[in-house]
C-alpha positions in Angstrom: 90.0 97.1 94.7 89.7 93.9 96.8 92.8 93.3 99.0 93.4 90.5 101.9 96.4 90.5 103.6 99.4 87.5 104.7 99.6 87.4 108.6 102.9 87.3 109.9 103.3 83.7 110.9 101.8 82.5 107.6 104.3 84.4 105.3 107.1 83.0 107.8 105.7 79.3 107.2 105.5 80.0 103.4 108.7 81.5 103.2 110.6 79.0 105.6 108.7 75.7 104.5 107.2 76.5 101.0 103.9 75.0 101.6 100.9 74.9 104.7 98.3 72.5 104.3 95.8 73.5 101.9 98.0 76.3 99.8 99.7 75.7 96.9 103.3 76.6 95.9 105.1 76.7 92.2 107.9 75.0 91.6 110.7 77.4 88.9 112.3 75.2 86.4 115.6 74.9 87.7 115.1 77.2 89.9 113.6 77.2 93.9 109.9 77.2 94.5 108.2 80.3 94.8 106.6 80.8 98.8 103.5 82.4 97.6 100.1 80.6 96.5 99.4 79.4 93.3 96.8 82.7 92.4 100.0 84.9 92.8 101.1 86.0 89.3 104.0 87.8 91.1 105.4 87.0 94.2 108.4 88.8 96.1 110.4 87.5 99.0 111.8 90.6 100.4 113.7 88.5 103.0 115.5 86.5 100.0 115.7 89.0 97.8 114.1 87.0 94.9 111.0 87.5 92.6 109.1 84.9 90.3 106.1 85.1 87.8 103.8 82.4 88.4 101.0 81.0 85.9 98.4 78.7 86.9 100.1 77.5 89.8 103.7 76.9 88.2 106.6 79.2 88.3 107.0 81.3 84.9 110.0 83.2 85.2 112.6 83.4 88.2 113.7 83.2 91.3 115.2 86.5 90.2 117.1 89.3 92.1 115.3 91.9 93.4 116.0 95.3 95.7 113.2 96.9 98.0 112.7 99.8 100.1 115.6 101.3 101.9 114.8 101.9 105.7 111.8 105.1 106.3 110.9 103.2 102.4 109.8 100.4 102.9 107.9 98.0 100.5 105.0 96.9 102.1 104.0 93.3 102.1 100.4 91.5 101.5 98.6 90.8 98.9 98.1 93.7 95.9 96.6 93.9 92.6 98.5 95.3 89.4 96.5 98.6 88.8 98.4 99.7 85.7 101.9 99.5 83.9 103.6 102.6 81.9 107.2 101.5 80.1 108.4 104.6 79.8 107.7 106.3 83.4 109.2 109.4 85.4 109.0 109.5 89.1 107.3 112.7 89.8 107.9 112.4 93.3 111.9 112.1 93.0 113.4 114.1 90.3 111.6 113.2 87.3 114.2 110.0 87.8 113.3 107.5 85.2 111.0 103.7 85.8 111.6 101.8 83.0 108.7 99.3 82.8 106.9 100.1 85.6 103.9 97.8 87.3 102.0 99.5 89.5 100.1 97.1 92.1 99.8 99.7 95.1 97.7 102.7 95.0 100.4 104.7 96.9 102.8 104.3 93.9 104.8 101.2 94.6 105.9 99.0 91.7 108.0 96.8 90.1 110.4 98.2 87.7 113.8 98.9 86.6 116.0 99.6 88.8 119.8 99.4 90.8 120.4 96.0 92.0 122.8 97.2 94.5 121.0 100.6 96.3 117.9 100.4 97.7 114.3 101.9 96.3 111.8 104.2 97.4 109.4 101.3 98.2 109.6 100.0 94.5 110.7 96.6 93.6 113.9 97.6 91.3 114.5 94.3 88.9 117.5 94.1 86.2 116.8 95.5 82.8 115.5 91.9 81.2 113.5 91.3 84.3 111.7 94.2 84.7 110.4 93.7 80.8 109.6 90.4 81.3 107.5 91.5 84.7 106.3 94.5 82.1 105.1 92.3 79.5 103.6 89.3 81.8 101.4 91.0 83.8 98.0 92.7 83.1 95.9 95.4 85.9 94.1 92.8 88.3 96.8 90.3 88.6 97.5 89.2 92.1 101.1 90.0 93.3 101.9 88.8 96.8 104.7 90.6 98.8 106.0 88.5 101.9 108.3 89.7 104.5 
């Protein structure tokens, strides 16, 4: 699976002015624009906090609330691939402890999925219970999801 990373000073620029010349942004109904590119089906701010789904270049669905990895946990950031999605998952690294609606776009087990708003994950991006559906039912293995700092 193809991967390309975000340097550091390019995921600041996104995340601080939206747009560099010759990338694209998507702008959320109502909401803020999302700081990733336009290819980004998902895209997660772990400095904000937020999450979107983006489709063909416009914001979808958010800015949402998200959680990340708690510190030793952290979610890593760059660019990923949704590799595959299971609604009714069990952690079988902690306790059998369930992941409603997981997406899976690392191949170390990091996804987005249902989760505590208030503690911390494992690495995973924990959503609310109608986000992480809507996350589950938008996106399909290959989709790009872009995690910036």
């Amino acid at each position: 699976m193809r991967t390309r990373t975000i340097s550091a000073l390019t995921a600041a620029a996104l995340t601080v002015g939206g747009a560099l010349a010759g990338t694209a942004t998507a702008q959320a109904t109502g909401g803020s624009p999302s700081p990733c590119e336009a290819v980004a089906k998902a895209c997660v701010s772990l400095s904000t906090k937020q999450a979107w789904l983006q489709d063909g270049g416009s914001t979808s669905y958010g800015p949402v609330p998200i959680t990340s990895g708690k510190p030793g946990w952290e979610t890593p950031t760059g660019v990923f691939h949704v590799q595959w999605k299971d609604a009714d998952h069990h952690s079988k690294e902690f306790n059998n402890a369930p992941m409603p609606n997981s997406v899976f776009f690392t191949n170390t087990g990091v996804a987005f999925h249902e989760g505590s708003l208030q503690e911390q994950s494992h690495g995973c991006v924990h959503l609310s219970t109608t986000a992480a559906k809507r996350f589950f039912d938008s996106l399909q293995p290959g989709d790009e999801v872009q995690v910036l700092p």
